[in-house]
MARZALO-38274 format. One record per residue (C-alpha): residue number from 1; residue in one letter; z, x, y. Coordinates in pm, 1 decimal. Layout:
# MARZALO-38274
R   num   residuo          z          x          y
R   NUM         A          Z          X          Y
...
***
This chain:
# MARZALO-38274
R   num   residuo          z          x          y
R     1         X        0.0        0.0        0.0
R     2         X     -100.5      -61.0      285.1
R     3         X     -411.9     -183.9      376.8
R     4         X     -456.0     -241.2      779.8
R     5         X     -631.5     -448.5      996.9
R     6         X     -601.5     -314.7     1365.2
R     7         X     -623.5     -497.5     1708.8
R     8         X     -847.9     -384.2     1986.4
R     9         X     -631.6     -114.7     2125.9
R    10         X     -703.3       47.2     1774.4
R    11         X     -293.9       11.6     1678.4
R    12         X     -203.3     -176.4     1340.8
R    13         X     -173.8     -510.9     1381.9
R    14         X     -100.6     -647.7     1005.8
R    15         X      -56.4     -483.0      674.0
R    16         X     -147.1     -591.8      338.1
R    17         X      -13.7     -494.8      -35.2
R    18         X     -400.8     -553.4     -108.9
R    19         X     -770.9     -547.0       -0.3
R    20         X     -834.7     -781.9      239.8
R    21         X    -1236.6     -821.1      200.6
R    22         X    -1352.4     -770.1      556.7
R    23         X    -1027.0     -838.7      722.6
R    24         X     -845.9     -491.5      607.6
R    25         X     -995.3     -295.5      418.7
R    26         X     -881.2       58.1      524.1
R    27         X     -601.3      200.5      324.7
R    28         X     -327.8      410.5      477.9
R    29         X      -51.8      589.4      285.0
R    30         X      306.9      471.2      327.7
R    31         X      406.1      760.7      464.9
R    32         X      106.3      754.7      709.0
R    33         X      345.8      764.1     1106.4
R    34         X      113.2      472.9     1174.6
R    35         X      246.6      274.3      922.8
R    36         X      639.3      369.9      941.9
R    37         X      629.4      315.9     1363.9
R    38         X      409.6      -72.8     1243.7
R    39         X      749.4      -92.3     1002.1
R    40         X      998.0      -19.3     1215.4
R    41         X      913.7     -241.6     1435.7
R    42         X      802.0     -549.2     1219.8
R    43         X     1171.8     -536.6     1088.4
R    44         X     1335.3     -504.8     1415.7
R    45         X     1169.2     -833.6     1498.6
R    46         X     1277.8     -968.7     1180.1
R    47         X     1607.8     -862.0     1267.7
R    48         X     1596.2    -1003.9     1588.2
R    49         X     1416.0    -1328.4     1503.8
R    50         X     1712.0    -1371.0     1235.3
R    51         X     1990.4    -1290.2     1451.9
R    52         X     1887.2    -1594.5     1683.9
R    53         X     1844.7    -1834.9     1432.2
R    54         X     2147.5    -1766.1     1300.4
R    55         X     2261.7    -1805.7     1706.3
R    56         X     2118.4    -2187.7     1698.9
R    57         X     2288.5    -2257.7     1370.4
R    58         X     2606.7    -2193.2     1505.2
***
């Protein structure tokens, strides 16, 4: 994994655990800085996006 699609600034802008016929086809290594810096972030908005659901719950 992962194969990327990339917006028009060129950065990653969705990763997938398989091809993705002309949607994202080029594969980058996990350990590819790319792809660490797109995970980082995607789970700090997770984290984030969690943390204020759990706000409206309460």
């Amino acid at each position: 994994m992962p194969y990327v699609t990339r917006n028009a600034e060129g950065e990653i802008a969705g990763m997938f655990e398989q091809l993705q016929p002309e949607m994202a086809e080029e594969f980058l290594p996990d350990d590819n800085p790319e792809v660490v810096a797109f995970s980082e972030r995607s789970d700090a908005a997770l984290a984030d996006l969690q943390d204020k659901i759990k706000q409206d719950w309460l």
